[in-house]
TORMAR-633902 format. One record per residue (C-alpha): residue number from 1; residue in one letter; x, y, z. Coordinates in steps of 0.5 Angstrom, whole numbers, plus 500, padded with zeros to 3 digits. Layout:
// TORMAR-633902
NUM, a, X, Y, Z
...
//
This chain:
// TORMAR-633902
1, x, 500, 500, 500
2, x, 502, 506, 498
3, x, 504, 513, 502
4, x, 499, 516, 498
5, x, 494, 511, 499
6, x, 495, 512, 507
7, x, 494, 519, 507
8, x, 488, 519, 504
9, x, 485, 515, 511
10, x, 489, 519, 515
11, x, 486, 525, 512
12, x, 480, 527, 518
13, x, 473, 531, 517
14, x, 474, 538, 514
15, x, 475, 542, 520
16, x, 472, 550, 520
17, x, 477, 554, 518
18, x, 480, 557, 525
19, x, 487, 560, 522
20, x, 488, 567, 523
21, x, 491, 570, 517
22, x, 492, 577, 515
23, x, 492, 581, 508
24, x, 492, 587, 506
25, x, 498, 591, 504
26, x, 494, 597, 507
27, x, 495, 595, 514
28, x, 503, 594, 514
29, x, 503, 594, 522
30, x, 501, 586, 521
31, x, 505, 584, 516
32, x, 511, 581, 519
33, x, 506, 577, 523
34, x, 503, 573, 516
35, x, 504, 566, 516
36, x, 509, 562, 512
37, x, 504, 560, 507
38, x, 501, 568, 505
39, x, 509, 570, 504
40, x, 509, 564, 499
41, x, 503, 566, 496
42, x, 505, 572, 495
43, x, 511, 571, 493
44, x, 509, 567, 487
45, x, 504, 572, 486
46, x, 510, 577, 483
47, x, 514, 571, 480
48, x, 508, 567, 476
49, x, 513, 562, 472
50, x, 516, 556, 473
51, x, 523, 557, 469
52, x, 524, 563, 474
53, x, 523, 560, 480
54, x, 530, 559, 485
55, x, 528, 551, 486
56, x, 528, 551, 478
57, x, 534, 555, 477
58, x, 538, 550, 483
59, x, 537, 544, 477
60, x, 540, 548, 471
61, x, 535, 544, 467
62, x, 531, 548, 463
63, x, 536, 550, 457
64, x, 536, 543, 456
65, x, 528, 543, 456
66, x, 524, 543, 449
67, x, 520, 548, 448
68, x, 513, 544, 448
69, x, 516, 541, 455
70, x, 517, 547, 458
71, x, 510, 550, 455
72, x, 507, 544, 459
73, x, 511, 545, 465
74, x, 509, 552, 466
75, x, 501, 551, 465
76, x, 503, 545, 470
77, x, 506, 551, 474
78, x, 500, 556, 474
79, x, 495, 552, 478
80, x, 500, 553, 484
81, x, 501, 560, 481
82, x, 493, 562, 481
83, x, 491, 558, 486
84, x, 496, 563, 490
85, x, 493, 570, 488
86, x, 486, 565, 490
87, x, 487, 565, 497
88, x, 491, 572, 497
89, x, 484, 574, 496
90, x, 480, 570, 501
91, x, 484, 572, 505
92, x, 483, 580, 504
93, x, 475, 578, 503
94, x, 475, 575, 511
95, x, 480, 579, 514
96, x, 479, 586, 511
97, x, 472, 585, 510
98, x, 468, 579, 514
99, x, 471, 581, 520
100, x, 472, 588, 521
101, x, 468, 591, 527
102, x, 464, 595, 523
103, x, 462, 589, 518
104, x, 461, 584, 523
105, x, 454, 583, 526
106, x, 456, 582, 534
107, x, 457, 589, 534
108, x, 453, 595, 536
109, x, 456, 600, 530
110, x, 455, 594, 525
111, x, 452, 596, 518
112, x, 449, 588, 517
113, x, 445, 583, 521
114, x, 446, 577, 522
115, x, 442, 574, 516
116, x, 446, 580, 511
117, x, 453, 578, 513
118, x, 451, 571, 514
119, x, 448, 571, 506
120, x, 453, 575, 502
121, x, 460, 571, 506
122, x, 457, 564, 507
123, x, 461, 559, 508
124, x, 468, 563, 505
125, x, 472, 560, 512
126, x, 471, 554, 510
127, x, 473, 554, 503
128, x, 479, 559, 505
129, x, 481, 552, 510
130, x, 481, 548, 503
131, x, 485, 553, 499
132, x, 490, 553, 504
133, x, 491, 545, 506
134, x, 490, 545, 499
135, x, 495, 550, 496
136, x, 500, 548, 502
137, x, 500, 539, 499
138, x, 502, 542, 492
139, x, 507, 546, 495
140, x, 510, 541, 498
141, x, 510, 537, 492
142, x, 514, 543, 488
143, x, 519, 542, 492
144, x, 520, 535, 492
145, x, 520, 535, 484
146, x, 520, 541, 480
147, x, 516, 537, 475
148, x, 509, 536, 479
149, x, 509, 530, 477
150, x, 505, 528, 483
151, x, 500, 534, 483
152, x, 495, 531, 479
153, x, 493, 525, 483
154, x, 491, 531, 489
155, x, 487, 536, 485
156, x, 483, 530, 483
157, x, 482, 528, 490
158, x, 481, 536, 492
159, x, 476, 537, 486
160, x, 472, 529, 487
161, x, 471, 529, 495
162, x, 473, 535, 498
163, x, 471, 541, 493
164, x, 463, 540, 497
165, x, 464, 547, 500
166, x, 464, 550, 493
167, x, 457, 548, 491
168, x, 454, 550, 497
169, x, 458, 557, 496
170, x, 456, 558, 488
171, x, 448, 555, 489
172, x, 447, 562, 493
173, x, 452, 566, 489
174, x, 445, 570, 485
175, x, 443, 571, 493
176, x, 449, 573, 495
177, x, 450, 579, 489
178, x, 443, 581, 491
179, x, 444, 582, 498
180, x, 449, 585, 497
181, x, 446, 591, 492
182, x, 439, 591, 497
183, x, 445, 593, 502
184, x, 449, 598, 498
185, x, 442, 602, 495
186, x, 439, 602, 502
187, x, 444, 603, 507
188, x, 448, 609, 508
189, x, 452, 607, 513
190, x, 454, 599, 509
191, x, 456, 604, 503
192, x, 461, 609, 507
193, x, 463, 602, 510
194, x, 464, 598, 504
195, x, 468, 605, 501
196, x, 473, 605, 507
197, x, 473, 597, 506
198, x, 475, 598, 499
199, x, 479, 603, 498
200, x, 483, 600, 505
201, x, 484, 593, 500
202, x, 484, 597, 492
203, x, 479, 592, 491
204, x, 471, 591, 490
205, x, 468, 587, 494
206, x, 464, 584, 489
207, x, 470, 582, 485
208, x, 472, 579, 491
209, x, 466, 575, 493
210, x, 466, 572, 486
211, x, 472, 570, 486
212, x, 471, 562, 488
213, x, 466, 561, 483
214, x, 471, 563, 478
215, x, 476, 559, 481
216, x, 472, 552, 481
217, x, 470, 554, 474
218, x, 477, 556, 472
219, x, 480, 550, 474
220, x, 478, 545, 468
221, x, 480, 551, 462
222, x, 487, 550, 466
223, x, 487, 542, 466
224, x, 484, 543, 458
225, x, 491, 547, 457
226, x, 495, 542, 460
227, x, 492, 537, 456
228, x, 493, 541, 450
229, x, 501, 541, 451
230, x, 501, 534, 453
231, x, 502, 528, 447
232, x, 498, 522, 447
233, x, 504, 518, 449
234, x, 505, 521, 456
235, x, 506, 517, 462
236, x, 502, 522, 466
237, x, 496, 522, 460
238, x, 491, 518, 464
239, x, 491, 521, 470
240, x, 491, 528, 467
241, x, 485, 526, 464
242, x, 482, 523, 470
243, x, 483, 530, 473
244, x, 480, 534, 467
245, x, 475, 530, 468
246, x, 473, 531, 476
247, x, 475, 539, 476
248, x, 469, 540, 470
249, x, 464, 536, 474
250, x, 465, 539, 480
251, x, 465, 546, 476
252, x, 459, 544, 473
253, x, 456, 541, 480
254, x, 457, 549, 482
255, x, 454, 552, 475
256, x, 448, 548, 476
257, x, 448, 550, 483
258, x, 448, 558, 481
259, x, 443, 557, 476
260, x, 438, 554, 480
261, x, 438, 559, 486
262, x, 438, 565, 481
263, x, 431, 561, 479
264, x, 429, 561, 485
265, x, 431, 569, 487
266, x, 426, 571, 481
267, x, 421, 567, 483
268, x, 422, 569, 490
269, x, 422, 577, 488
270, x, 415, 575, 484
271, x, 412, 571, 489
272, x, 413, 578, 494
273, x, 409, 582, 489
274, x, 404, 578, 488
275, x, 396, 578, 492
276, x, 392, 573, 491
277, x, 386, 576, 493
278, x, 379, 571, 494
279, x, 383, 566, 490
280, x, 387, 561, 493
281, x, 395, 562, 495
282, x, 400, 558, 495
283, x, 409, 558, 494
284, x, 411, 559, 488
285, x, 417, 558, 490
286, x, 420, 551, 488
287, x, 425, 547, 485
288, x, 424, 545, 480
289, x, 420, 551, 477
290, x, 423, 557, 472
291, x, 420, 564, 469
292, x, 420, 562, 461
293, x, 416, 569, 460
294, x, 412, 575, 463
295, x, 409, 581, 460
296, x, 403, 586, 460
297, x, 398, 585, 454
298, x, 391, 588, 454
299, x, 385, 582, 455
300, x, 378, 583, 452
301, x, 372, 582, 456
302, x, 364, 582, 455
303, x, 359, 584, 460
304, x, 354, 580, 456
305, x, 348, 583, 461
306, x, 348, 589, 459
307, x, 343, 591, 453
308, x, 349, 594, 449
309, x, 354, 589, 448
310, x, 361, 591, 447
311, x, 368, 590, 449
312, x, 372, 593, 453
313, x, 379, 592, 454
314, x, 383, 591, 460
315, x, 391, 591, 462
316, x, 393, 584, 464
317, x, 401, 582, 466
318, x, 402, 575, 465
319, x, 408, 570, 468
320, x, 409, 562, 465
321, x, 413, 558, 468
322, x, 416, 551, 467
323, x, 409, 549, 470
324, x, 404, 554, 471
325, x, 400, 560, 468
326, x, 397, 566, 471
327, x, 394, 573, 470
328, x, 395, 578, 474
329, x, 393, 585, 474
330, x, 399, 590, 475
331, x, 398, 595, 480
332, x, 405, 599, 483
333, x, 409, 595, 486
334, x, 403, 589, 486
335, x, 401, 585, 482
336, x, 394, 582, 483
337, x, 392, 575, 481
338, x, 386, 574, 476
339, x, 386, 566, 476
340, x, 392, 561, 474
341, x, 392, 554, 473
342, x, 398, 548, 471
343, x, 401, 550, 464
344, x, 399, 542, 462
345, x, 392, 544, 464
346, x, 390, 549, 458
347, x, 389, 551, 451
348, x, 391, 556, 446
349, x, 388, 558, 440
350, x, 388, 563, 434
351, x, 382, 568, 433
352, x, 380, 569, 426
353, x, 380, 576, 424
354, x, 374, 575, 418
355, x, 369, 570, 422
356, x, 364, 567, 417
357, x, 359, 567, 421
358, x, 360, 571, 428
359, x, 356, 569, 433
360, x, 356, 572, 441
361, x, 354, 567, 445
362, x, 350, 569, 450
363, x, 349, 561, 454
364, x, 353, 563, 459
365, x, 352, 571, 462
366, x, 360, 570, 465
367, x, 364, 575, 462
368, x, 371, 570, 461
369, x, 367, 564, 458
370, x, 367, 564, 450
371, x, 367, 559, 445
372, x, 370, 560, 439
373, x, 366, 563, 435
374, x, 363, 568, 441
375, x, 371, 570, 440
376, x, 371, 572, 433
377, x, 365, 576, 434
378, x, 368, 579, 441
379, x, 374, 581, 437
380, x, 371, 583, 431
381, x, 366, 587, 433
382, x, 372, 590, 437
383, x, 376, 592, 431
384, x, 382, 588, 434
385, x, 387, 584, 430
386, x, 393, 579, 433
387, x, 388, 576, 438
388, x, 388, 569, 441
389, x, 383, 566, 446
390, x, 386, 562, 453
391, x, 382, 556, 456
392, x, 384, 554, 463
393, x, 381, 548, 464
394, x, 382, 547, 471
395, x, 381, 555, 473
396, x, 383, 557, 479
397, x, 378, 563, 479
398, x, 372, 558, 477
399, x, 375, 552, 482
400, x, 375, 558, 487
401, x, 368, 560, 485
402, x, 370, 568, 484
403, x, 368, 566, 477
404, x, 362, 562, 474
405, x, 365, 561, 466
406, x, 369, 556, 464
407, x, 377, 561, 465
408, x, 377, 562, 458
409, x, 380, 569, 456
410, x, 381, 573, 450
411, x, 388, 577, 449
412, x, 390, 581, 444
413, x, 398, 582, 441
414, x, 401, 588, 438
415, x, 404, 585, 433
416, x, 402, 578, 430
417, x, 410, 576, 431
418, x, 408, 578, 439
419, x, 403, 573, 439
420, x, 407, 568, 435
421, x, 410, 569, 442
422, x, 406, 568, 447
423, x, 402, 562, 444
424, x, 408, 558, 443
425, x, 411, 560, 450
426, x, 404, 558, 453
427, x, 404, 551, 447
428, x, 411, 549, 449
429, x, 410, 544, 455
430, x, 416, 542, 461
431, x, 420, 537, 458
432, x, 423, 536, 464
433, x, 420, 534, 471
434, x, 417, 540, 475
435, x, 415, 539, 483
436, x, 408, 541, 483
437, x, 403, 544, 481
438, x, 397, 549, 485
439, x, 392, 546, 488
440, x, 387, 549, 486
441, x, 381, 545, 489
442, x, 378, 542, 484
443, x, 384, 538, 482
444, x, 390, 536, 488
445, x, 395, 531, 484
446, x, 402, 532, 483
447, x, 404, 534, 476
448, x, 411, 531, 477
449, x, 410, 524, 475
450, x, 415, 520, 480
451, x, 421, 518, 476
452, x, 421, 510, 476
453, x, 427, 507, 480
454, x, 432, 504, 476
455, x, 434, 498, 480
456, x, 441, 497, 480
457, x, 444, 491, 475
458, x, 449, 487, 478
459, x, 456, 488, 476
460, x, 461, 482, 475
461, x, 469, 483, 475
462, x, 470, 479, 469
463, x, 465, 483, 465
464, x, 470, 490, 467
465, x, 473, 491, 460
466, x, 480, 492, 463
467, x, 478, 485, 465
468, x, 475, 483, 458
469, x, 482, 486, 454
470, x, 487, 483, 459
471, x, 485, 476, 457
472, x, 487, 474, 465
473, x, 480, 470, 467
474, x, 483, 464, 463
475, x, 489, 463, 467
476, x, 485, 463, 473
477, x, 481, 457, 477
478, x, 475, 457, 479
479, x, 476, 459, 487
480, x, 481, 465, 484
481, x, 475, 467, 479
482, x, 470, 467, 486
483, x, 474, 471, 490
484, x, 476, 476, 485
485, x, 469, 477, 484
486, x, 468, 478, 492
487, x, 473, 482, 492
488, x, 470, 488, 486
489, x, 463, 486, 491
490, x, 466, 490, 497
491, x, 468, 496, 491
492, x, 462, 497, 488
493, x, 458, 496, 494
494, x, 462, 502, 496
495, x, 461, 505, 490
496, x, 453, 505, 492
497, x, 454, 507, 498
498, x, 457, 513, 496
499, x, 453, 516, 490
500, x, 446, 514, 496
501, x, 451, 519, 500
502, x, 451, 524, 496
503, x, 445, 525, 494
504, x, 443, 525, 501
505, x, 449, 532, 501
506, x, 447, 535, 495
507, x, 439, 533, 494
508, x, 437, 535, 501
509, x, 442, 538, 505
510, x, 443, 543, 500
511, x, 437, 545, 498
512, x, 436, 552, 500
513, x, 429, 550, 503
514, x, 434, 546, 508
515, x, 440, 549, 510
516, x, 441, 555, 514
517, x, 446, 558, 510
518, x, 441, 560, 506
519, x, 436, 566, 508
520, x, 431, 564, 514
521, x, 425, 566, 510
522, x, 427, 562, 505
523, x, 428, 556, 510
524, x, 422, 551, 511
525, x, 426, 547, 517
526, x, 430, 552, 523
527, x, 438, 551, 524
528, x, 438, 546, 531
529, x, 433, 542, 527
530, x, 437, 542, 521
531, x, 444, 539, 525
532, x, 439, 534, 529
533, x, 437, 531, 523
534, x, 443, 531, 519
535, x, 448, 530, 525
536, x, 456, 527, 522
537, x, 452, 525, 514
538, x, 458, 529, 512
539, x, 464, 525, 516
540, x, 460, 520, 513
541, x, 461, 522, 506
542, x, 469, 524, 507
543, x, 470, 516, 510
544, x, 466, 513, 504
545, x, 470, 518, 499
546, x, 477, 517, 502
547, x, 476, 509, 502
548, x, 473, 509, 495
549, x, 479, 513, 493
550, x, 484, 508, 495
551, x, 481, 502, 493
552, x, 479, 505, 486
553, x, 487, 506, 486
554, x, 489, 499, 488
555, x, 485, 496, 482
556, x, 489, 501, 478
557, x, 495, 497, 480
558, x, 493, 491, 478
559, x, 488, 487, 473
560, x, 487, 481, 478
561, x, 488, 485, 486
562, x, 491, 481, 491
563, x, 487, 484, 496
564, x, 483, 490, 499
565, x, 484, 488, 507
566, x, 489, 491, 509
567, x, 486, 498, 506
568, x, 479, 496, 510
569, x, 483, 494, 516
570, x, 486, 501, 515
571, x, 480, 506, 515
572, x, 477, 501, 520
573, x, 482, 502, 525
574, x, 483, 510, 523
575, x, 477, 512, 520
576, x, 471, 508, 522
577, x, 469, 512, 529
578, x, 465, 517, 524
579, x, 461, 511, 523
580, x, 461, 508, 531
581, x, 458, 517, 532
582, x, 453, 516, 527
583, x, 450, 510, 528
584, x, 449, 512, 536
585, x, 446, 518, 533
586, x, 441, 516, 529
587, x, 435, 515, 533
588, x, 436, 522, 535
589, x, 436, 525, 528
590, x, 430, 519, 525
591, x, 426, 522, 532
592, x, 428, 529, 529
593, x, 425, 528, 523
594, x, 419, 525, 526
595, x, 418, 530, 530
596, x, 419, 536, 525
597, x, 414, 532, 519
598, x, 409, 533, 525
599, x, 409, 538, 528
600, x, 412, 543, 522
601, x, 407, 543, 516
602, x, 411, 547, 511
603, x, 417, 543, 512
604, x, 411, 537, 511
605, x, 410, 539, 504
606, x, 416, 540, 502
607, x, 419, 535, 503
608, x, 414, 531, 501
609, x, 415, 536, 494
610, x, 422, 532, 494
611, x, 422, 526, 496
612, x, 417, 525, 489
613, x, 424, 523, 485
614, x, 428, 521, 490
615, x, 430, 516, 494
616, x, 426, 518, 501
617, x, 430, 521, 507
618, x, 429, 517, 512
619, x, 432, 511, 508
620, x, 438, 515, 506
621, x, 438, 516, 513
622, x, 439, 509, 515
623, x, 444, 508, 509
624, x, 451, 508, 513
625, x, 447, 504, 519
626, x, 445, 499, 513
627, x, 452, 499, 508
628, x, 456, 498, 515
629, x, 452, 493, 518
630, x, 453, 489, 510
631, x, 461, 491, 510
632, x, 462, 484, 515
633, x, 458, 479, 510
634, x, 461, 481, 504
635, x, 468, 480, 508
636, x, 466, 473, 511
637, x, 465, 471, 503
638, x, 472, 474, 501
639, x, 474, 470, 507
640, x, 470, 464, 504
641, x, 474, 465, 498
642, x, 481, 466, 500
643, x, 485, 460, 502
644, x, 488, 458, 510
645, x, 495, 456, 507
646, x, 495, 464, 504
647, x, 498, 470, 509
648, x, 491, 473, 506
649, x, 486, 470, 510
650, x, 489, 472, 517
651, x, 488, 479, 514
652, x, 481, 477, 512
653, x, 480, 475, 519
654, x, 483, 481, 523
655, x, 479, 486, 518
656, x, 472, 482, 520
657, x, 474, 482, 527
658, x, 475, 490, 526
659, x, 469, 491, 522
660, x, 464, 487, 527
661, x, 467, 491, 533
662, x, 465, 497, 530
663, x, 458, 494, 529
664, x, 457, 492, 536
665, x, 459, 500, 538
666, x, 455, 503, 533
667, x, 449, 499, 534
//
């Protein structure tokens, strides 16, 4: 077992970020007090290339160095050198704006609350921790071998199991930025502030507070470079590839991230706009659900109890959703919802501008109830062109009975290209799943259809490919084939484990309805009930992804693997007490949750919202108790499998013995 392998185990928790670094060249007074790292950091900062560096020059080597060789080397270089001017700046960002006494919420001068300060800085302390343990393994490497032909191998660990923090981060990056613009443009105290702050720093805080979404997205362009610089035949290729490949996943993790919280945002700013009167409230705030269109257009109406039919006109503001229609009537800052109704639930046609034979239909004395040829003659006698008839078949405004007709309605477009627009916005369905729809009291199912389980096919280690191209499974007895079997079972178990793990983190914890790094009013579960019932999940996490790690590095050695127990017994030995407190936690967080399911009706629903495509949460919160209490079955068929004259089956036995003792403590 390599030492690389090791330290993946010995790696702990991610611990919050305590350091007290210093950074701003305008206070000088401290700056003989900076840590080792920051000075190398800045150093690196004023000399950014590889050939320039005094442990390069000490080896006399780069004359001898080809050209393309020494592009590569310095596009290597440059994840050391950015990611030094990245942690100069989160270091600016904590100690010159988050923490200053003016800033900090604990103070009575501050010019922030604590939901303010909280929003536009997060969790910056937690990721400044990472950048440093981060920036100090390669550095560390550096000076080991001035080629880094190490570094890659790390940075995909970093970017695989310990970029999370970044997700979190980027996924409330629209609210941070909004936050911070309500704050300058309403307090004149934050504005003098933050004018001090910057000018103090000769940088903007806004520059500063997008600098880890633009670093988490960085690093893929500068693993493309290297790769571009580096020939096919290049023993380091592969793993390189492999590098490119967990950067631009965990950048793409974050994109998506920022992209649905700005959805959100919006709908959040509309939804504090809008009034629903007699009509039937509810959220609109929900995953899944996009703004696709919005806009003022003039809607015809008859009052057909009048002697003197004719039609008038009257301004309506209309939104479609990925999933819902409504009008409303906009008045200053409100908007007052008409009626609404699921986008899947009505139907838009044309109206003929030269009907052959205009009827009104007088059947129904409502006002918004039309058949087709009642809107021809509606629109013909009102001179409009670019007219098109809306029919809500399940009509909030009916269902509510503000209204007697069928939630039909007449709108009219300034131009044909307008209306074009309008209806094949309103034609066009969600293709992907949307989380529900309004209840509007004649109808109360789910829009979103529950997406079908996919249970998971068995996985056999002679049908790996590497395995098939090997040729290997013809040289092996059947006893040797059955424990190579065993051995890859106890891999994808793993592999299970952590993808159920993972949707545990990404699909709840890090819901914005869920955790409280997001706003309270957006939150539909409180702080303390969010740590009772997600208590040690991310330990967990960390274990299973340090572990998978470090097998997935062992069946890289080789085709046929000698054996995966000295890597168990390892991790069981250094890592497992995660499982040992989680495990004796759990009937606090499933009690937790119970208890919140009952009492907490917001949270009621809107977990139900999501567990309709996901595994539900109580099960995913017995997954580690569930996985650990298998590891010791799966053992026991390795140990089947390996023969007692082999020094392999002691180790087996040890690893068995080490896995049923932690049950016995967790359980």
């Amino acid at each position: 077992m390599s030492v690389g392998d090791i330290s993946l185990l010995e790696t702990g928790p991610v611990q919050s970020d305590s350091s007290s670094y210093t950074s701003s060249e305008g206070r000088s007074s401290v700056m003989s007090s900076e840590s080792p790292l920051l000075e190398r950091a800045r150093q690196l900062s004023k000399n950014r290339t590889w050939c320039n560096q005094p442990e390069v020059k000490e080896t006399g080597i780069v004359q001898s160095l080809a050209k393309e060789t020494l592009l590569q080397q310095e596009a290597i270089f440059e994840i050391i050198t950015s990611e030094a001017s990245y942690h100069l700046n989160l270091t600016t960002l904590i100690d010159q704006f988050m923490d200053d006494p003016k800033l900090e919420p604990n103070t009575p001068e501050s010019a922030l609350d604590r939901t303010q300060h909280s929003t536009i800085f997060s969790n910056v302390k937690e990721i400044r921790s990472i950048s440093a343990r981060f920036l100090e393994e390669i550095l560390g490497l550096f000076g080991e071998d001035v080629f880094l032909g190490k570094i890659f191998p790390v940075l995909e660990d970093y970017a695989a199991n310990r970029f999370v923090c970044y997700e979190r981060y980027c996924a409330s990056q629209s609210h941070r930025l909004k936050e911070l613009k309500e704050c300058t443009e309403k307090s004149e105290n934050f504005q003098r502030q933050l004018k001090r702050l910057e000018e103090e720093a000769n940088q903007t805080l806004q520059s500063l507070v997008t600098a880890p979404m633009q670093r988490v997205t960085k690093l893929p362009l500068l693993m493309s470079e290297i790769l571009k610089r580096t020939p096919n035949d290049d023993p380091r290729r592969e793993q390189m590839e492999l590098t490119h490949r967990a950067t631009a996943e965990i950048a793409d993790l974050c994109n998506k991230g920022a992209g649905k919280i700005g959805d959100l945002v919006h709908l959040e700013t509309i939804w504090k706009k809008l009034h629903f009167g007699q009509l039937k409230p509810f959220l609109i705030l929900a995953p899944g659900r996009k703004l696709k269109k919005e806009g003022a257009i003039e809607r015809l109406r008859v009052n057909k109890r009048r002697t003197r039919v004719q039609p008038d006109k009257v301004q309506n503001y209309l939104f479609v959703f990925t999933d819902l229609f409504m009008i409303t009537t906009e008045e200053k800052e409100r908007h007052h919802v008409v009626d609404y109704c699921p986008l899947s639930q009505l139907t838009v046609e044309p109206i003929s501008t030269h009907p052959t034979t205009p009827i009104l239909d007088t059947s129904s004395s409502s006002e918004d109830s039309y058949t087709m040829s009642g809107a021809e003659w509606t629109v013909a006698v009102a001179g409009e062109e670019h007219a098109f008839l809306v029919t809500l078949t399940e009509s909030a405004a009916v269902a509510s009975g503000k209204q007697g007709g069928d939630g039909s309605y007449i709108f009219v477009a300034k131009s044909e290209a307008e209306k074009t627009k309008w209806m094949d916005t309103l034609r066009e369905r969600h293709k992907e799943e949307v989380v529900s729809k309004p209840k509007t009291g004649r109808n109360l199912t789910m829009l979103t259809r529950k997406r079908q389980r996919e249970i998971p096919t068995k996985k056999y280690w002679w049908k790996q490919p590497q395995v098939e191209q090997s040729g290997v499974v013809k040289t092996l007895t059947q006893l040797q084939l059955e424990l190579q079997e065993a051995i890859f079972e106890v891999v994808t178990s793993e592999e299970e484990h952590l993808a159920t793990m993972e949707t545990l983190v990404n699909h709840y914890m890090s819901d914005s309805g869920l955790d409280p790094s997001y706003p309270e009013e957006q939150r539909v579960l409180s702080e303390e009930e969010y740590n009772d019932i997600f208590r040690y999940v991310k330990d967990v996490l960390l274990i299973s992804g340090g572990l998978l790690k470090t097998l997935h590095a062992r069946q890289r050695e080789n085709v046929v693997v000698d054996t995966i127990c000295d890597i168990l017994l390892l991790c069981v030995e250094r890592r497992f007490q995660g499982y040992i407190r989680y495990c004796t936690n759990l009937p606090n967080s499933l009690e937790q949750l119970d208890t919140s399911i009952e009492k907490n009706e917001p949270f009621r629903g809107y977990l139900r919202q999501l567990e309709e495509d996901q595994r539900p949460l109580r099960s995913l919160l017995k997954a580690p108790m569930d996985h650990v209490s298998h590891l010791p079955q799966l053992l026991r068929n390795i140990l089947r499998k390996t023969p007692t004259t082999e020094l392999n089956h002691c180790l087996v036995e040890a690893t068995l013995r080490a896995l049923e003792k932690v049950c016995c403590k967790g359980f």
